[in-house]
Structures are given as C-alpha cells and as structure tokens.
C-alpha positions as CSV (number, residue, x, y, z in Angstrom):
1,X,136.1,70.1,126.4
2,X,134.5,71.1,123.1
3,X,131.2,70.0,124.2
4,X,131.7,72.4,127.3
5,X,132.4,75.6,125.1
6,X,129.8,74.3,122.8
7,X,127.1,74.4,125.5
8,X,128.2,77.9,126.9
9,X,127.8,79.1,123.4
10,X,124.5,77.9,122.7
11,X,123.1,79.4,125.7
12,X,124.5,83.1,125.4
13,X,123.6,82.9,121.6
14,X,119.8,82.0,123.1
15,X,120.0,84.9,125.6
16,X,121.4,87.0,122.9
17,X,118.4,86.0,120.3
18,X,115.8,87.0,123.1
19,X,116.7,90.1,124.5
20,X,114.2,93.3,123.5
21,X,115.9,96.2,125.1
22,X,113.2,99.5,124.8
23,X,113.7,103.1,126.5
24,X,110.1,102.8,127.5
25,X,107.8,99.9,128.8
26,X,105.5,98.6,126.4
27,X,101.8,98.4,127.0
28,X,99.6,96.1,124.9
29,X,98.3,97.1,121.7
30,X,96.7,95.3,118.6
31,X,98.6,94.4,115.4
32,X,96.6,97.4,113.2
33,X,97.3,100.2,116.5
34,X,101.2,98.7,116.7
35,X,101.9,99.3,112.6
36,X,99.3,101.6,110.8
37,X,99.1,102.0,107.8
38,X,98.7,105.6,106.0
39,X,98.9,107.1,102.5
40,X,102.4,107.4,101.7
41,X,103.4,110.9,101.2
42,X,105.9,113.6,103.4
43,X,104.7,114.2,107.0
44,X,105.8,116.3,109.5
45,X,106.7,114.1,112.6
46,X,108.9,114.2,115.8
47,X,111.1,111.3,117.1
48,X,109.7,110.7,120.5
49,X,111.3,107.6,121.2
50,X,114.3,105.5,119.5
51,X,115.0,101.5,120.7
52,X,117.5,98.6,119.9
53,X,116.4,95.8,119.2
54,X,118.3,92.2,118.9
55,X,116.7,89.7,117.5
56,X,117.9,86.8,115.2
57,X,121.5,87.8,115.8
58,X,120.9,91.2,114.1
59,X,120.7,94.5,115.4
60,X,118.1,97.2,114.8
61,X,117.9,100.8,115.3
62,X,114.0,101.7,115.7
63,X,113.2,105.2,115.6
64,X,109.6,106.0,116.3
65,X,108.0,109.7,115.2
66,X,104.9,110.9,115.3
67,X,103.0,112.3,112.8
68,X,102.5,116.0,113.6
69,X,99.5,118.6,112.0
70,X,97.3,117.2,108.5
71,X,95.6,114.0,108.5
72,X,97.1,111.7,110.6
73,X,98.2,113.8,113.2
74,X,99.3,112.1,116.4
75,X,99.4,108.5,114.6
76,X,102.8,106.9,115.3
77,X,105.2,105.7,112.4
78,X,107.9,103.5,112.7
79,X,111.9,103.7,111.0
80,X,113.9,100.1,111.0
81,X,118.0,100.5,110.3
82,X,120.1,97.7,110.4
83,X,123.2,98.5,112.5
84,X,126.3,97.3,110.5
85,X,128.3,94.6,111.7
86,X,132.0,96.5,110.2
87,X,132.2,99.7,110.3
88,X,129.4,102.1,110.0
89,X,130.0,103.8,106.6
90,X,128.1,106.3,103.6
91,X,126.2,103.8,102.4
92,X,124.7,102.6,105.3
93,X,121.0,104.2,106.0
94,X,122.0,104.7,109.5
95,X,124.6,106.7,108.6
96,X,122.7,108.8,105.9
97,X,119.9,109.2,108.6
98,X,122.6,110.5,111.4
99,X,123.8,113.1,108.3
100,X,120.5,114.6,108.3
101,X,119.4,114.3,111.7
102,X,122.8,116.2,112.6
103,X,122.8,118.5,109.6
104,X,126.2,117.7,109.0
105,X,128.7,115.0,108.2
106,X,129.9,113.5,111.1
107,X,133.5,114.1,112.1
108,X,136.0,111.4,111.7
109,X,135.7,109.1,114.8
110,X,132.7,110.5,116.0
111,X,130.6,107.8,118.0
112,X,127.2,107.2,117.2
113,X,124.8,108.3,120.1
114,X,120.8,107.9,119.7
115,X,119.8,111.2,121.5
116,X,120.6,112.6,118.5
117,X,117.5,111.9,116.9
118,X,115.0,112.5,119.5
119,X,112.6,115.5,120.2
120,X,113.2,117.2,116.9
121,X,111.0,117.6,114.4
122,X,111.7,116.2,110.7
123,X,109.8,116.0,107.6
124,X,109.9,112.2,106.3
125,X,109.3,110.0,103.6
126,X,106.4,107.5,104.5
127,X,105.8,104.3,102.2
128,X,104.0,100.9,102.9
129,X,106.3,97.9,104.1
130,X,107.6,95.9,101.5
131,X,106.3,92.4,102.9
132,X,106.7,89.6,100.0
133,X,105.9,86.3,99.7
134,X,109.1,83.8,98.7
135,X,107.9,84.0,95.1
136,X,108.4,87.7,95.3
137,X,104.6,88.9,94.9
138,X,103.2,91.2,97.7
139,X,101.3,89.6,100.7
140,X,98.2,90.6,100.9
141,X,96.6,94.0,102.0
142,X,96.0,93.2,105.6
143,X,99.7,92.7,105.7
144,X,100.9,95.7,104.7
145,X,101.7,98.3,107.1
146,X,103.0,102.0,106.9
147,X,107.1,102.8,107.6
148,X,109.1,105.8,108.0
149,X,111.4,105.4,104.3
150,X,114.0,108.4,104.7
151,X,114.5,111.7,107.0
152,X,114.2,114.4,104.6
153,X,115.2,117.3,106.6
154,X,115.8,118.6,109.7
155,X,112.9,121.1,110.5
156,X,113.3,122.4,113.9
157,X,115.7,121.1,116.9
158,X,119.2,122.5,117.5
159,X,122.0,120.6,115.5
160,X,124.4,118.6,117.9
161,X,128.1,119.9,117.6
C-alpha cells in the first residue's frame, strides 16, 4: 500500500516538474534573441505578456515588457518573481511589484490577478542577471544576460480599483 501512494506521488510530482504553462505559443529563438543583454539603466517599457511557470517544484511569475523609445526600443526584457509558498506578504517582490503596478496597497483579501500588469506602460529598473559560479565569482560574460530589477512607476494605464 505504501508503495502504491508512493508511485502515484512520483508521477504527479514528474507531471508537476514539467509543465510550462504560457499565455502565448512560443516560437523558436536563440539564447542571445531569448535573454539580451542591455546597459542597465531606467527604460520606458510596456508589459505585453505575463506567464507562470513551474519548474523544480517552484512557481514563477514572468512578466515580459518591452522596451519603449531610446536605444533599445522594441527589445524585450524579462521580470522573474517567485510566488510564495504561505501567504503573499510586504516583503515579497511580487507583492511590492502588485503595489506599484496598482498604484495602491492592495486591500485586505484582495486576490492576486495577472491582468493587472499588462498593457500599461512603466518605467523600470534594468540590471544584468546575477549568474555565479558555486564559489561565488560571476560566470563569464557570454552568460550574463539583461533582467527587469524593479517597476519604478506606473506611467500611463488606468489603476485597477
């Protein structure tokens, strides 16, 4: 009997591990078109598209924007947050990013939705990944890649109530 519940675990922890769930189909693109890498600085961008993503047993909140006017205009920057596994609180980035994306504090209860992000423009922090080797050092320049840090503010796009 406990081999039985052990088997049924293993195999909806495996389906679990593999599922990519995206709003969008995704066409093929290489490594350096997938995650660009910019100067870091504040951009302009619009969240076009945001996507969960369960992998390892974790879930992840991807937001993707698009850079909008200057340099790098049209070139398409990526934001990772974790989801937490308790309760979603202030000190989670999700949570911060929600705050600003709303321009408010969300009322107590409020559910979490994802439209909430998309088709507004924000001006955001960009910075290169932060991809280390085990002894701590940074991997190597081909490695790095550029990352949507923090949602500054809210520039245009109505505020949910």
């Amino acid at each position: 009997m406990g081999s039985d519940k052990l088997r049924k675990r293993s195999r909806s922890v495996a389906k679990m591990d593999s599922v990519d769930v995206h709003s969008e189909p995704r066409e093929q693109t290489s490594a350096e078109e997938a995650y660009p890498r910019i100067e870091p600085g504040v951009y302009s961008a619009i969240c076009y598209r945001t996507r969960t993503l369960l992998r390892f047993s974790r879930r992840s909140l991807i937001l993707d924007f698009r850079l909008y006017g200057g340099r790098y205009d049209g070139v398409t920057i990526s934001m990772f947050c974790t989801y937490p596994i308790e309760k979603l609180s202030p000190a989670h980035k999700l949570y911060q990013q929600w705050t600003l994306a709303i321009a408010r504090r969300p009322y107590r209860g409020e559910r979490f939705s994802m439209r909430v992000f998309k088709n507004k423009m924000y001006s955001v922090a960009v910075r290169d990944s932060k991809c280390r080797l085990q002894s701590g050092s940074l991997k190597s320049d081909l490695l790095q890649y550029s990352v949507v840090d923090t949602i500054i503010e809210t520039q245009t796009g109505t505020p949910v109530s």
